[in-house]
SETOR-676299 format. One record per residue: residue number from 1; residue in three letters; chain; x, y, z of N, C-alpha, C in turn. Coordinates in nm, 3 decimals. Atoms other than C-alpha are relative to their C-alpha. Example, Ala and Ser with C-alpha at 12.3 -4.5 7.8 and 13.67 -1.06 7.14 Angstrom:
BEGIN
PT   n res chain  n_east n_north    n_up ca_east ca_north   ca_up  c_east c_north    c_up
PT   1 ALA     A   0.089  -0.119   0.000   1.230   -0.450   0.780   0.090   0.120   0.000
PT   2 SER     A  -0.082  -0.119  -0.006   1.367   -0.106   0.714  -0.077   0.109   0.073
***
This chain:
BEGIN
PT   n res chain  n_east n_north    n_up ca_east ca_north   ca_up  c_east c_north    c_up
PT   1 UNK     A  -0.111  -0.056  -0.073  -0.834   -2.445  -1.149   0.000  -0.059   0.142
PT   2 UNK     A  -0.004   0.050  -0.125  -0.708   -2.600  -0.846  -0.030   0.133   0.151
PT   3 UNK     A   0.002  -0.009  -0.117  -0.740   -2.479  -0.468   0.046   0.145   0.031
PT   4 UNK     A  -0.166  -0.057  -0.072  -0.390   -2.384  -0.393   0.002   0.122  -0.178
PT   5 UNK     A  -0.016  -0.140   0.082  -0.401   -2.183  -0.752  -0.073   0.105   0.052
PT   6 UNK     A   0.121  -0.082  -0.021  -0.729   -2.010  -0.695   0.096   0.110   0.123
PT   7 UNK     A  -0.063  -0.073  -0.147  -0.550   -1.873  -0.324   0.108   0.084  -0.027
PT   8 UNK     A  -0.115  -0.043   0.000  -0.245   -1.813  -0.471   0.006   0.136  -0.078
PT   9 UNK     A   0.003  -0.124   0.124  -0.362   -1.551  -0.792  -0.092   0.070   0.163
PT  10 UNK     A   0.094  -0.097  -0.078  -0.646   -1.417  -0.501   0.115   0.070   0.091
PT  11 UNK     A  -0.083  -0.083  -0.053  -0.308   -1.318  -0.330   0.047   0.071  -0.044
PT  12 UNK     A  -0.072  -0.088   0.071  -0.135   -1.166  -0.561  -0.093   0.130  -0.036
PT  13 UNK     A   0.132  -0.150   0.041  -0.447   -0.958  -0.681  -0.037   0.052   0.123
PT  14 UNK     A  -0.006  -0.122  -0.121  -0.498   -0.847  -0.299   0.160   0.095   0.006
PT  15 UNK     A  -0.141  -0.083  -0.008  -0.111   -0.778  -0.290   0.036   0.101  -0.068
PT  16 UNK     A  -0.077  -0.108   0.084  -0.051   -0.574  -0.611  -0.159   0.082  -0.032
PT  17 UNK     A   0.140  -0.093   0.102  -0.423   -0.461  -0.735  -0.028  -0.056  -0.124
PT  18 UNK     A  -0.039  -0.027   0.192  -0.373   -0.645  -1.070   0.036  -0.167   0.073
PT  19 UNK     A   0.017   0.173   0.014  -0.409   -0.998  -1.206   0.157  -0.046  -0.031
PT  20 UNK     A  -0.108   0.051   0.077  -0.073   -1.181  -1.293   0.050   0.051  -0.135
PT  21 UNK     A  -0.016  -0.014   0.150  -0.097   -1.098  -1.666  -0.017   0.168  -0.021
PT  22 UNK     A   0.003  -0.160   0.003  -0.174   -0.739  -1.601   0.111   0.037   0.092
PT  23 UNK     A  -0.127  -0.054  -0.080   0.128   -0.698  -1.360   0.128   0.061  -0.096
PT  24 UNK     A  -0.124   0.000   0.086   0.414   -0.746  -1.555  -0.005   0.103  -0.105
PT  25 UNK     A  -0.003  -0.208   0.092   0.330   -0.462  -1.842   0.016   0.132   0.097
PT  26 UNK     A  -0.068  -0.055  -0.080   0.296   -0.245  -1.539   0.130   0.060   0.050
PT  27 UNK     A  -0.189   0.003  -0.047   0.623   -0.304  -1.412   0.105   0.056  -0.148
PT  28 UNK     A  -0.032  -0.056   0.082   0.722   -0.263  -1.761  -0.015   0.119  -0.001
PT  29 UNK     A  -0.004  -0.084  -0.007   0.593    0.074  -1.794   0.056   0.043   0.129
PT  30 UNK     A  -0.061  -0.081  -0.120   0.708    0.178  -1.453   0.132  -0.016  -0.024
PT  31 UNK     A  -0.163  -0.019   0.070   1.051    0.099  -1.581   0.037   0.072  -0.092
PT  32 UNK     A  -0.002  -0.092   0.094   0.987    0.291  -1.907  -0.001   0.164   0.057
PT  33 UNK     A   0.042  -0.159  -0.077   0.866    0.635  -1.698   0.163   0.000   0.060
PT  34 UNK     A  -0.115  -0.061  -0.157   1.198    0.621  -1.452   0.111   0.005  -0.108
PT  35 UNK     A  -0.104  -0.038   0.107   1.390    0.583  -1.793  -0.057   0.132  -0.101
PT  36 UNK     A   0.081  -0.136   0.134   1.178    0.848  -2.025   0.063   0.102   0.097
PT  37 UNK     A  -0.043  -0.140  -0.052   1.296    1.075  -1.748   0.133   0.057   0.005
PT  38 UNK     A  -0.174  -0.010   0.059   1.687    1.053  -1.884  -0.055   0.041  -0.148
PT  39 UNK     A   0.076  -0.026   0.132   1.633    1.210  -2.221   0.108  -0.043  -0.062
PT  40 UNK     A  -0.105   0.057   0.067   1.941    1.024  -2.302  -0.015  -0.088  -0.085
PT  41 UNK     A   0.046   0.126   0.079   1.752    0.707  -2.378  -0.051   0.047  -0.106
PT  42 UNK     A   0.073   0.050   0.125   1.615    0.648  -2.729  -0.181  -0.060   0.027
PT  43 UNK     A   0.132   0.104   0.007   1.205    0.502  -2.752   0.065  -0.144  -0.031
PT  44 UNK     A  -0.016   0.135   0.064   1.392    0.197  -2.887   0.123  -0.077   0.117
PT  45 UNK     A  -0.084   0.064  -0.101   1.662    0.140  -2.587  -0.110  -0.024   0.076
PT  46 UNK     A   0.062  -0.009  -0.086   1.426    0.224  -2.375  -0.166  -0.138  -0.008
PT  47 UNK     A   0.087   0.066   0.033   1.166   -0.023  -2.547   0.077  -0.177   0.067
PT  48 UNK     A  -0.059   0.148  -0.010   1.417   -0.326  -2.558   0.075  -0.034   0.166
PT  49 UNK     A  -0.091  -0.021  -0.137   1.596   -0.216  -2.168  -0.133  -0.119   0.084
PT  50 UNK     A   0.047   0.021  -0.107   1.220   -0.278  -2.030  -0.053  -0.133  -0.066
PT  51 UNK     A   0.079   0.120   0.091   1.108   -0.599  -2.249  -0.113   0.031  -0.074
PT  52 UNK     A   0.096   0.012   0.156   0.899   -0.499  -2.512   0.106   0.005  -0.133
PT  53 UNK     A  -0.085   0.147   0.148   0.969   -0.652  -2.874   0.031   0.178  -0.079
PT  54 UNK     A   0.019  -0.071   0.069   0.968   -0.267  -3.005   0.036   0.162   0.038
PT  55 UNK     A   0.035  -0.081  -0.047   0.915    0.110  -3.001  -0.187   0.029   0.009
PT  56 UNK     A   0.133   0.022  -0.001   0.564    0.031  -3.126  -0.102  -0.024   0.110
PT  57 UNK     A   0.078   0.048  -0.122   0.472   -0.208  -2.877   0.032   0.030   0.121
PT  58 UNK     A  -0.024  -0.073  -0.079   0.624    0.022  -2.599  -0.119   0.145   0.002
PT  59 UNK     A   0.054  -0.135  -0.007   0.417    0.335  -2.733  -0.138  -0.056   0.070
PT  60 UNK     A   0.103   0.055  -0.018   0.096    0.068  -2.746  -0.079   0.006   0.149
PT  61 UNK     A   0.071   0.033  -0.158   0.085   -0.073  -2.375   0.022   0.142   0.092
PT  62 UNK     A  -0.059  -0.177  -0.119   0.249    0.295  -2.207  -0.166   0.080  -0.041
PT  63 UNK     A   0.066  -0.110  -0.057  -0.034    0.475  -2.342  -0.149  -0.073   0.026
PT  64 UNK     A   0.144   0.083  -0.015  -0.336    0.184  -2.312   0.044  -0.007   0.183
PT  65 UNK     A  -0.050   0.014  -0.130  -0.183    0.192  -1.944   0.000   0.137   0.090
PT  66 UNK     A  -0.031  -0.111  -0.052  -0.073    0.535  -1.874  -0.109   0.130  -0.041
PT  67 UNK     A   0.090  -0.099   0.075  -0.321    0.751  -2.123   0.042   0.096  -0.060
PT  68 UNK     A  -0.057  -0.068   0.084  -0.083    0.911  -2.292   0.114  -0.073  -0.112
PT  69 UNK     A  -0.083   0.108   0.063   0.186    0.812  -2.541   0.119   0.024   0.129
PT  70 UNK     A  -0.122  -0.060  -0.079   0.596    0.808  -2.423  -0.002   0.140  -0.021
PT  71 UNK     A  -0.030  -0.159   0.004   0.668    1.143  -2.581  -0.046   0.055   0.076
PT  72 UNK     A   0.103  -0.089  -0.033   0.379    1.323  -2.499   0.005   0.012   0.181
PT  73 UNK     A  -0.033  -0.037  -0.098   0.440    1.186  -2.128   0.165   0.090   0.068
PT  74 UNK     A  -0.110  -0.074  -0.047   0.777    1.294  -2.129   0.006   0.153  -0.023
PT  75 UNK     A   0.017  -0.133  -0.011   0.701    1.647  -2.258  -0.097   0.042   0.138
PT  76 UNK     A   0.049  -0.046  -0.131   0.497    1.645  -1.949   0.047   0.048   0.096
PT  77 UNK     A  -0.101  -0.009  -0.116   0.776    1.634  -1.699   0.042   0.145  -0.018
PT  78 UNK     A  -0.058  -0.223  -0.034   0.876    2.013  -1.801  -0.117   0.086   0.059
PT  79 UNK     A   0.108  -0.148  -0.038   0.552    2.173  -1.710  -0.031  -0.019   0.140
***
């Protein structure tokens, strides 16, 4: 790895907390949560709105990320 890479990921990982490849799911889920909280959306709009291929691979990274599934976080929001 060059120099100017090396500097450039060591910025980003001071800037966000999180490597390049771990960002972007992130951001995904943080787009999923601000939509789970419309109970309008579907798991499957809401899968394909934030870029995942699924509802599967939406439930997958939300709860290997978050520690819960979608549902389960969205029944959260009432209590």
């Amino acid at each position: 790895m060059r120099l100017v890479d090396q500097l450039l990921l060591a910025a980003f990982r001071t800037s966000t907390g999180l490597a390049p490849f771990q960002w972007l799911p992130h951001r995904r889920v943080e787009a999923a949560t601000d939509l789970l909280r419309q109970p309008r959306h579907s798991l499957r709009e809401i899968a394909l709105a934030c870029g995942f291929f699924d509802q599967s691979h939406v439930t997958k990274v939300f709860t290997r990320i978050v520690g819960t599934s979608p549902g389960a976080w969205q029944c959260n929001l009432d209590e």
